[in-house]
C-alpha positions in Angstrom: -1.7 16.9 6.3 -1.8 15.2 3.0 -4.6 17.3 1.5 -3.7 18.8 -2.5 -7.1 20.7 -2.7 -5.4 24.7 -3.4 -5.0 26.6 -0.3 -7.4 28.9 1.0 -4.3 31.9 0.8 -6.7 34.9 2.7 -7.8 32.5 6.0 -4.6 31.1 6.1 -3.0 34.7 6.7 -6.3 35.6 8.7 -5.4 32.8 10.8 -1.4 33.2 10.9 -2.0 36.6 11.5 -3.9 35.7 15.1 -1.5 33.1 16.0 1.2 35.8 15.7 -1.0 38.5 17.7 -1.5 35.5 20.3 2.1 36.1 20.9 2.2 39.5 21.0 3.9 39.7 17.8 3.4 42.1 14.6 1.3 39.9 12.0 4.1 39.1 9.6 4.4 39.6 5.7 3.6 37.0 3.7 5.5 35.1 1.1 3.6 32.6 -0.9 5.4 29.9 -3.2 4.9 27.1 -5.7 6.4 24.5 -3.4 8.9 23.9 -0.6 11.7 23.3 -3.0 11.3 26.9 -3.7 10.9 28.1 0.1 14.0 26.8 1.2 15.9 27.3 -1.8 15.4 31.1 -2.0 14.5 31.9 1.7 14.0 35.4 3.1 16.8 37.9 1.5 20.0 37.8 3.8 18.5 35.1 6.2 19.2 31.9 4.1 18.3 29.0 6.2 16.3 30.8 9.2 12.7 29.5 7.8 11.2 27.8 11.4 14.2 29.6 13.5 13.1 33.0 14.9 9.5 32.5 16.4 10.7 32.3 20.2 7.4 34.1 21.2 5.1 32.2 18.9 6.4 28.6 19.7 6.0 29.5 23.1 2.7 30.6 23.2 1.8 27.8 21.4 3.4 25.5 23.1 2.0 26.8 26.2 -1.4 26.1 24.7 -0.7 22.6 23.8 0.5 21.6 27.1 -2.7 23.2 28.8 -4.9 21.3 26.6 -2.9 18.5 26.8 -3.5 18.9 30.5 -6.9 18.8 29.7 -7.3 16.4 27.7 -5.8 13.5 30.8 -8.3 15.0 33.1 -11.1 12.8 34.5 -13.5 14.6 32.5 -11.8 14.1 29.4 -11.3 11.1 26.8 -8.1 9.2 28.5 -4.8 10.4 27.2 -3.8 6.8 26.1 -7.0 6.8 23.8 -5.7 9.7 21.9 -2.4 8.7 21.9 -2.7 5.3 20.5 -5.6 6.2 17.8 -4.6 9.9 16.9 -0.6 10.7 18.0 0.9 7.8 17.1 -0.5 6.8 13.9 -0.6 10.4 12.3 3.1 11.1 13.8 4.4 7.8 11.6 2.6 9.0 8.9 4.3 12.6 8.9 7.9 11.1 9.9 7.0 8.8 6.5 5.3 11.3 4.2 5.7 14.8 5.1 9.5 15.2 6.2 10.5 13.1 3.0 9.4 15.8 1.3 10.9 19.0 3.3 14.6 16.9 3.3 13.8 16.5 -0.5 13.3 20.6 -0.8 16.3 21.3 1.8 19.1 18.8 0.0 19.6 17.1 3.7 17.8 15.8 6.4 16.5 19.5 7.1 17.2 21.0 11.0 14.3 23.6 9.5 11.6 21.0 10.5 12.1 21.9 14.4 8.9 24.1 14.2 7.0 21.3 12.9 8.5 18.7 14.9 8.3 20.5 18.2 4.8 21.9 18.0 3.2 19.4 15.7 1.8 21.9 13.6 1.4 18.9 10.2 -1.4 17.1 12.1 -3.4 19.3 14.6 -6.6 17.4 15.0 -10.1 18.8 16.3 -10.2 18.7 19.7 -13.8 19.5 19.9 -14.8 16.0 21.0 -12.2 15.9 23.8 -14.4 17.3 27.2 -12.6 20.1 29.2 -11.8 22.1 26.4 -13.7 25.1 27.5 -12.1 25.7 30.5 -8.5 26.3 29.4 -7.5 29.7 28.4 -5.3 28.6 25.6 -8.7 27.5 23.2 -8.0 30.9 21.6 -4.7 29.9 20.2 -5.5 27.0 19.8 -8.7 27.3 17.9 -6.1 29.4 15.6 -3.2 27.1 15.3 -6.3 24.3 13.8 -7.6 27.2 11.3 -4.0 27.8 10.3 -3.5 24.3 9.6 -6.8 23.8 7.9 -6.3 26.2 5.7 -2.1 25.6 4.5 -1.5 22.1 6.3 2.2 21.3 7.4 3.1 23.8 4.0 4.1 27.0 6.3 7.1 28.6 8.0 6.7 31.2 10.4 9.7 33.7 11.3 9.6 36.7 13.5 9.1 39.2 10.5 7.9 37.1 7.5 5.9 33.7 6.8 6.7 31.7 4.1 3.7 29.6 2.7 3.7 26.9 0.4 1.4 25.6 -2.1 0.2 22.2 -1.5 1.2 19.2 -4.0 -1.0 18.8 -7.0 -0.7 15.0 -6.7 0.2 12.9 -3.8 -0.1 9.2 -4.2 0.2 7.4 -0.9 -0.3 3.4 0.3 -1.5 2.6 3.7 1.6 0.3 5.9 1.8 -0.9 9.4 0.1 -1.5 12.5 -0.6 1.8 13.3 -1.5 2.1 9.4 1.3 4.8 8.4 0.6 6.8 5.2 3.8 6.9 3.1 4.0 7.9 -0.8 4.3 5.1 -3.3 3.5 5.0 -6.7 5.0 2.4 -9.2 4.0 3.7 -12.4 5.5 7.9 -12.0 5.6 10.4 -9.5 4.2 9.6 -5.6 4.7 13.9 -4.9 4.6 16.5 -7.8 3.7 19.9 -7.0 2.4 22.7 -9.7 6.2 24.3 -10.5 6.9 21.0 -12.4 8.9 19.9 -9.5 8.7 15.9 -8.3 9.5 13.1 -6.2 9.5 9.4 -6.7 8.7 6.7 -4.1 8.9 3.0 -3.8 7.3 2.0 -0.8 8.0 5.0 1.4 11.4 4.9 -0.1 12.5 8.2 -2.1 14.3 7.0 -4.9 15.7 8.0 -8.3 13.1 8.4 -11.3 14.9 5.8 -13.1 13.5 3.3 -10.5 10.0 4.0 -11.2 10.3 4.5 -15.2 12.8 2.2 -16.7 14.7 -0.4 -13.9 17.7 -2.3 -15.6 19.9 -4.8 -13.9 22.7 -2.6 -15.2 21.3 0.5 -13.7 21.0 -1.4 -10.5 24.8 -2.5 -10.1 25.8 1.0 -10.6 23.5 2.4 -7.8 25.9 2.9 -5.0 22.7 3.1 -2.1 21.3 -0.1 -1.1 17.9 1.4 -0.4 17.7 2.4 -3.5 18.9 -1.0 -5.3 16.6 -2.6 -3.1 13.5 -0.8 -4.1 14.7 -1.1 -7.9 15.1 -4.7 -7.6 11.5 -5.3 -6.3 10.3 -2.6 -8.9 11.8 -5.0 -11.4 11.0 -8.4 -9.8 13.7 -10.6 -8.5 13.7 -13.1 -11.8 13.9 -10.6 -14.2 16.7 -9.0 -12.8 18.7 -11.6 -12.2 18.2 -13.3 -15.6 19.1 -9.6 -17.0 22.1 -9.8 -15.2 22.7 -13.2 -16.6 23.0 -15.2 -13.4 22.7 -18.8 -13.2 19.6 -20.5 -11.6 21.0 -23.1 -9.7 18.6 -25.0 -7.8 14.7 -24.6 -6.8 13.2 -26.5 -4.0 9.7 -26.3 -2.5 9.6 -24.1 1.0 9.0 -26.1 3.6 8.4 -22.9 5.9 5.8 -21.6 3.4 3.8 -24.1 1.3 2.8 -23.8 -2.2 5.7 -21.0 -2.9 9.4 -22.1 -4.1 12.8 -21.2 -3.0 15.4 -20.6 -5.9 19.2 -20.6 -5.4 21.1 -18.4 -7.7 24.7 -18.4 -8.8 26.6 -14.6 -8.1 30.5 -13.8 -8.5 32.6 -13.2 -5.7 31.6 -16.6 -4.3 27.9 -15.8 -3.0 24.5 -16.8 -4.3 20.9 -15.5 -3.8 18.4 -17.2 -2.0 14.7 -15.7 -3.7 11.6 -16.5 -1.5 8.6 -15.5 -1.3 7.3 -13.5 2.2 5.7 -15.8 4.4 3.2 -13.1 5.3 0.2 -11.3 3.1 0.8 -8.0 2.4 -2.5 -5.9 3.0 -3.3 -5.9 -0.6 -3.5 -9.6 -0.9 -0.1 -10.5 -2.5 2.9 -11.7 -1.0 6.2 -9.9 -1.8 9.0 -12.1 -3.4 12.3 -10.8 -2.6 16.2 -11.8 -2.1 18.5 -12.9 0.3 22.9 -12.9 -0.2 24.0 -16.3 1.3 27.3 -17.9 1.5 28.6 -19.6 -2.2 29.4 -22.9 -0.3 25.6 -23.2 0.2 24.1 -25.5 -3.1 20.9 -26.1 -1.4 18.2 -23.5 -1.4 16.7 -25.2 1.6 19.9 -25.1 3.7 20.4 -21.5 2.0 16.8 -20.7 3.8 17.6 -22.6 7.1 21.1 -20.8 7.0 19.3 -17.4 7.2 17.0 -18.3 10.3 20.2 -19.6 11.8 19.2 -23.0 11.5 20.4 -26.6 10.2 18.1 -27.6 7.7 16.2 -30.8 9.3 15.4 -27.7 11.6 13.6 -25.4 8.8 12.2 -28.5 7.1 10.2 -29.0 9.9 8.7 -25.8 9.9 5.1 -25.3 9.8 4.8 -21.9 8.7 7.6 -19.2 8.5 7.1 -15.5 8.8 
C-alpha cells in the first residue's frame, strides 16, 4: 500500500487483464501516468470524472469473491474472523483512511467520491490469504489470487473502468510515522515533503495533517494569524514550538507555575488581545518516540493563574487539579 519501488507495468496489466476476464469483460486499454494528480486531472477523453464509476461487472465479481472468502475465513477450520480483523482490517484500514485517501483528495481538489472502488472492495491493502485454512475450497481463489497480483504489482495506484484502466505510478518518496493503538501509518515529515511523486508533484504533512508548504519550510507567527484553517494553524504552531511563536507574535508571558498534574514540566500563562490568554503545557503522556508534546490551550482573560487556567480546562477548581497525581 505504501510501497515507492517502480511498478512492475507488464504483470500489473497481466493481472488487470484476468480480473477483467473474471468478469466477463474485454481486458481494457491501458493508461499509465506519472501520478494521481495527473489521472484525475486529465481522465479518459469525454468521461471527466468516471475513473472508479463503470465497473458494475468487475466489482461484483470481486465482491462476490471477497464475501466467499470472507465466508471462509469465519469457518471452523479457519483462523477466527476477529483475529484478522483486529490485527489485519482494522489497523491497515486506519492506515489507508490516514495515508492513502489524503493523497487521492489531494489529486481530486475535494474529498474525492472516485475512491468508491477502493473503498468498497478494499483494493489498497489486500493481504495474503494463504495462511488463512479453507482457502482452497472456494471457487472465487481464482479472482482472488488476481485481485492480490494486481495489487502487488500497482498497489492502491489503479482505476478500472469498463473500457480503459488508468494506472498510476507510485510516489518516489513517502515519509510516514507510526500513531495509535492500532499503530496507523500516516505521512509526516518536518523537514520537506511527506508524498512527492516523479512529475515534480508534492504534498506536505504534519502529523497526518496535509498542510501548506510554508508550514514545513519557513513557519512565522505572522503567517499563522493569516491562516484562516485551524488545522492548519495548529500544525504550524507545533512545527514552530509554542514559545517561539508566541514571543514572535510579541505576547506577554504572564505567569509560570509548576504542574501539579505532571511533575517536573511547567505551565505558562500568556497574555492575548480580545481578552483571552494561552495556557502552554506540556502532554501528560509520552509520545512513542520518547518526547512529550508541548502544546496550547485558549482560556478565559479573567484567568491570572496558570494553575486555575489548567484546572479551568479539566473543569475543575484548582485545590481540585492541585491535588492531582498525574494528568493525562
Amino acid at each position: 500500500m505504501l510501497s515507492t519501488a517502480p511498478t512492475d507495468r507488464p504483470a500489473a496489466e497481466a493481472a488487470i487483464s484476468l480480473l477483467y476476464e473474471s468478469a466477463g469483460l474485454s481486458p481494457p486499454r491501458f493508461r499509465w501516468v506519472s501520478s494521481p494528480l495527473l489521472a484525475f486531472a486529465t481522465g479518459e477523453p469525454g468521461r471527466p470524472g468516471q475513473l472508479g464509476q463503470r465497473v458494475h461487472g468487475l466489482d461484483s465479481t470481486v465482491s462476490r469473491a471477497l464475501s466467499s472468502l470472507e465466508a471462509d475465513i469465519s469457518s471452523p477450520a479457519a483462523t477466527p474472523s476477529r483475529l484478522f480483523e483486529w490485527w489485519v482490517s482494522k489497523p491497515l484500514s486506519a492506515s489507508w483512511s490516514s495515508s492513502v485517501q489524503p493523497i487521492l483528495d489531494a489529486a481530486h481538489g475535494r474529498p474525492s467520491p472516485l475512491l468508491n472502488w477502493h473503498n468498497r472492495l478494499r483494493v489498497g491493502w489486500v493481504p495474503s490469504w494463504s495462511d488463512f485454512g479453507g482457502m482452497g475450497r472456494s471457487g472465487s481463489v481464482r479472482v482472488w489470487d488476481a485481485l492480490a497480483a494486481t495489487v502487488s504489482a500497482c498497489g492502491p495506484w489503479w482505476w478500472p473502468d469498463e473500457q480503459v484502466c488508468v494506472i498510476s505510478d507510485p510516489p518516489e518518496t513517502l515519509v510516514t510515522e507510526t500513531a495509535g493503538d492500532l499503530d496507523e501509518v500516516r505521512p509526516h515529515c518536518a523537514d520537506g515533503p511527506a508524498v512527492r511523486y516523479r512529475d515534480g508533484w508534492e504534498l506536505y504533512f504534519w502529523h497526518g495533517t496535509r498542510v501548506p508548504e510554508w508550514v514545513i519550510t519557513d513557519p512565522t507567527a505572522a503567517a499563522i494569524d493569516r491562516e484562516p484553517n485551524v488545522e492548519v494553524r495548529r500544525s504550524a504552531i507545533e512545527h514552530l514550538g509554542w514559545p517561539a511563536y508566541l514571543e514572535q507574535a510579541g505576547m506577554r508571558l504572564m505567569a509560570t507555575a509548576p504542574d501539579p498534574g505532571n511533575p517536573g514540566f511547567d505551565l505558562l500563562l500568556y497574555d492575548l488581545p480580545r481578552n483571552e490568554r494561552v495556557l502552554v503545557a506540556v502532554n501528560g503522556s509520552v509520545e512513542r518516540d520518547g518526547t512529550r508534546r508541548r502544546y496550547g490551550l485558549t482560556v478565559p482573560g479573567h484567568l491570572d493563574d496558570p494553575i486555575g487556567a489548567a484546572a479551568w480546562t479539566y473543569g475543575l477548581s484548582r485545590e481540585q487539579y492541585s491535588q492531582l497525581l498525574h494528568r493525562t
